[in-house]
N, C-alpha and C positions, 0 to 999 in steps of 0.2 A: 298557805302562801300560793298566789295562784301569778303567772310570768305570761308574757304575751310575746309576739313577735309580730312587727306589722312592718312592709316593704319604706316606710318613710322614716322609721326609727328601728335600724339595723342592730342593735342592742337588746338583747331582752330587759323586759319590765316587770315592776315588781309591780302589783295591780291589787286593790284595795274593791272593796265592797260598797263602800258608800265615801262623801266627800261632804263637807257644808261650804256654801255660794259661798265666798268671801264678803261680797255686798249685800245680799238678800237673808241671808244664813239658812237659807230650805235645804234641805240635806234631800244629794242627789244621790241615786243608789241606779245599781244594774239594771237594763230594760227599762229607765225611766225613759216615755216619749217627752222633749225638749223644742221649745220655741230659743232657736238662736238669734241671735241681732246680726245684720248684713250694712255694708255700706247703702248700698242701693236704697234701704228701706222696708223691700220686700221680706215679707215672713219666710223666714227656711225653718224645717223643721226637722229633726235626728231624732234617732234611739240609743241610746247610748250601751256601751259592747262593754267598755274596759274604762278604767278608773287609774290613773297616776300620777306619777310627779315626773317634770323635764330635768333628767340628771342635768342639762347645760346649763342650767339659770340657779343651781342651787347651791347651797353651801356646806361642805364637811360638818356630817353633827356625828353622834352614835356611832364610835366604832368604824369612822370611814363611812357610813352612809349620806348618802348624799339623797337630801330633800330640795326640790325645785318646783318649779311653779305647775302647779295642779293640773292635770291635763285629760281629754278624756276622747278614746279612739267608739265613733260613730258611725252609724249606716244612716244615709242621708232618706226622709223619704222625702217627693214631688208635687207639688202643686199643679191643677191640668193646665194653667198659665205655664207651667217652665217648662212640658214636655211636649205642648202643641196638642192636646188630645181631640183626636179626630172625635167629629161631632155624629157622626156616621155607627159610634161604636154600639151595640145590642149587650147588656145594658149601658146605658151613657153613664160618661164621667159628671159625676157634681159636682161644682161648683168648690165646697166645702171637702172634697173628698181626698186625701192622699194617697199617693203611690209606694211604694215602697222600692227602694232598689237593694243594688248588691253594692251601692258604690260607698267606699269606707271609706274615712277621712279621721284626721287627729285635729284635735280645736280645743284651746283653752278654756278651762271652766268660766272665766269669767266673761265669755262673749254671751254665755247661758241668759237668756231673760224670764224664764220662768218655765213651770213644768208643767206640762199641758198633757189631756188626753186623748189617747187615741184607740177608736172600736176598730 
């Protein structure tokens, strides 16, 4: 049993190993790199950290547990379009090339559109 604690969900979480897409049924697991779906259009793309359920949306099953809708706490990485990457840099940014950051975020399994690779 492995619990997380992240500044947007003040509760600890009970955090699983792997999930299946509700839509797609690819079974998503820890440090999978993820193509998410955006209003915009624009590709975002995540590694995924922690795996759960949103205690708000779920309903009393087992014992008082509560299962809610699938959720999964990510490090976002960047595309050189979203971070402005100076063309000047030694070696240059490609095109094709991601960034990585430190910035976490929590996003529903189901905005996932497929699981993608990243060297």
């Amino acid at each position: 049993m492995q619990y997380f604690y992240h500044e947007k969900q003040s509760t600890r979480q009970l955090c699983y190993p792997q999930a299946v897409h509700a839509k797609t049924g690819d079974i998503l697991r820890l440090r999978d790199s993820v193509r998410v779906n955006s209003i915009d259009g624009e590709p975002n793309f995540a590694c995924i950290c922690r795996l759960f359920n949103d205690p708000k949306t779920g309903k009393k099953k087992f014992f008082s547990s509560t299962f809610g809708a699938p959720l999964a706490s990510v490090l976002w990485y960047y595309t050189p379009m979203q971070v402005k990457a100076d063309s000047s840099l030694v070696p240059p940014v490609f095109e094709r090339e991601l960034l990585a950051s430190k910035h976490m975020d929590i996003i529903p399994l189901d905005t996932v559109d497929e699981i993608v690779w990243v060297l």
